[in-house]
C-alpha angles and dihedrals in degrees: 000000000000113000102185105116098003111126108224127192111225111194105199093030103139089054144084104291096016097060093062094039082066093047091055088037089055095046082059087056099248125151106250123211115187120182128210118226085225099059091030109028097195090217093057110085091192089058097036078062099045085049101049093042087060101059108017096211124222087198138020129203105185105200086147106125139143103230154146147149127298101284087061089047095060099049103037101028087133089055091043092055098035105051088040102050088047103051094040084055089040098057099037093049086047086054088058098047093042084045089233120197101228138352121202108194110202099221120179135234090252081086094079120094122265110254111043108135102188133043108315114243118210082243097065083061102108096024099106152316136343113243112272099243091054094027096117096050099040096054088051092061102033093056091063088065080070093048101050081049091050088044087043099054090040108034102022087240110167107220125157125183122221121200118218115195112210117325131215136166140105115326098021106130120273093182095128091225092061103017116121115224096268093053092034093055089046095057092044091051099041096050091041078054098042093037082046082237110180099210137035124212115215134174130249131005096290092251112108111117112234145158129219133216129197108236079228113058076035086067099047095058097049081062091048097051090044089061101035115019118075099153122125097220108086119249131204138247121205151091109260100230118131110214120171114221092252090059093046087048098044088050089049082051099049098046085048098049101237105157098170138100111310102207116193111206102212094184083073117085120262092202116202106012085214141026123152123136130234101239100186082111111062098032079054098047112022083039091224141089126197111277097195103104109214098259096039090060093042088052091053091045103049086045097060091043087049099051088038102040104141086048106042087055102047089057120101 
């Protein structure tokens, strides 16, 4: 698919990640439409209607989600269902009516079952249960994968998920209470640093198995599969790399400077032991891996919230 001149709705594209899926739209020349929760509130079918009336989209990309880490998943996980699996509804029942040309939900990589000790294959998708800590929002957004099939086999809607594993990089939230574990640990080890702290708290035994993807080269891929993936089957989009969390919090500490005591609290949950994601797929298919190494994009990231502190922490 050709993008240039398309104009493309991109739900969640004034956030994190959205922000930088228009940047990369508007480079292929597409016409970008973002809509503020203010003006289109997604769970809202009265306003889904009104939005999508407006700009008649050739494209959506929906990015739009309510989310966090696991603290926020333990105290709102009826929000967290709730918001996700609506607007996900909303906007592909909008891309029927408005007879939309293509959909593209970006799903997580809380989706997968719980279990899976080895890279997760798009075919494990639908072989068992979420992990208990992110169930409520995996299975939100999972569900929309069977609803873009059902839409599909009825209407002829063309939807495709793709399936992000965890994101980092500059503007994510580092509000404690939504931040997920790269941006949490920034802001503790830049402020242990800042403060001249001599110890950092952090949850869990370090073990947890994880893998960790640039906004940015997520980004790119969502463009990629937008313009070359129409399969119904999700696809991932990763980078492959297995990194436990100690490794992750001994390099955060390293790039900020921290030389103090790491202290892991045990009695905090680990959540899933290990997630990392088979990416034969999409190197096959979209032709392109990331191209952004672990430390390169940490570096990047606790640059800018350096550089952008009483900002950064003010954001939700």
């Amino acid at each position: 698919m050709k993008l240039a001149g398309k104009r493309i709705l991109v739900t969640g594209g004034s956030g994190f990640l959205g922000k930088l899926i228009v940047e990369k739209l508007e480079r292929k020349r597409a016409q970008v439409f973002v809509p503020r929760s203010k003006h289109y509130n997604l769970v809202d079918y009265r306003a889904c209607r009104r939005l999508f009336g407006y700009i008649m989209p050739h494209v959506v990309i929906h990015s739009a989600a309510f989310y966090g880490g696991i603290g926020i998943n333990q105290v709102q996980p009826a929000k967290i269902y709730f918001k996700n699996l609506i607007m996900g509804a909303n906007v592909i029942e909008f891309c029927r009516l408005w007879d939309v040309g293509k959909i593209i939900i970006v799903g997580t990589g809380c989706a997968y079952p719980d279990g899976i000790e080895r890279p997760m294959h798009e075919g494990d998708f639908w072989v068992g249960d979420c992990h208990k800590s992110v169930r409520h929002y995996g299975m939100a957004k999972k569900i929309l994968q069977v609803q873009c099939e059902a839409y599909k086999k009825q209407y002829g809607l063309n939807g495709i998920h793709v399936v992000l594993t965890n994101l980092y990089g500059e503007r994510d939230s580092y509000n404690y209470e939504r931040s997920h574990v790269v941006a949490a640990l920034i802001r503790k080890f830049v402020e242990a640093k800042r403060e001249g702290a001599d110890t950092v708290e952090v949850w869990g035994s370090g073990k947890p198995i994880r893998e960790f993807l640039y906004s940015g080269d997520a980004a790119e891929g969502i463009v990629k599969a937008t313009e070359i993936y129409d399969d119904l089957k999700p696809i991932n989009i990763g980078t492959g790399i297995a990194t436990t969390i100690k490794e992750l919090v001994e390099l955060i500490a390293k790039i900020t400077g921290f030389e103090g005591k790491i202290v892991w609290d045990a009695s905090k949950p680990d959540g899933q032991m290990v997630k990392t994601f088979d990416v034969s797929k999409m190197k096959k298919v979209l032709n392109w891996c990331p191209e952004t190494s672990l430390e390169g994009g940490l570096r990047k990231t606790i640059n800018w919230f350096e550089g952008n502190y009483d900002e950064a922490i003010k954001r939700w």
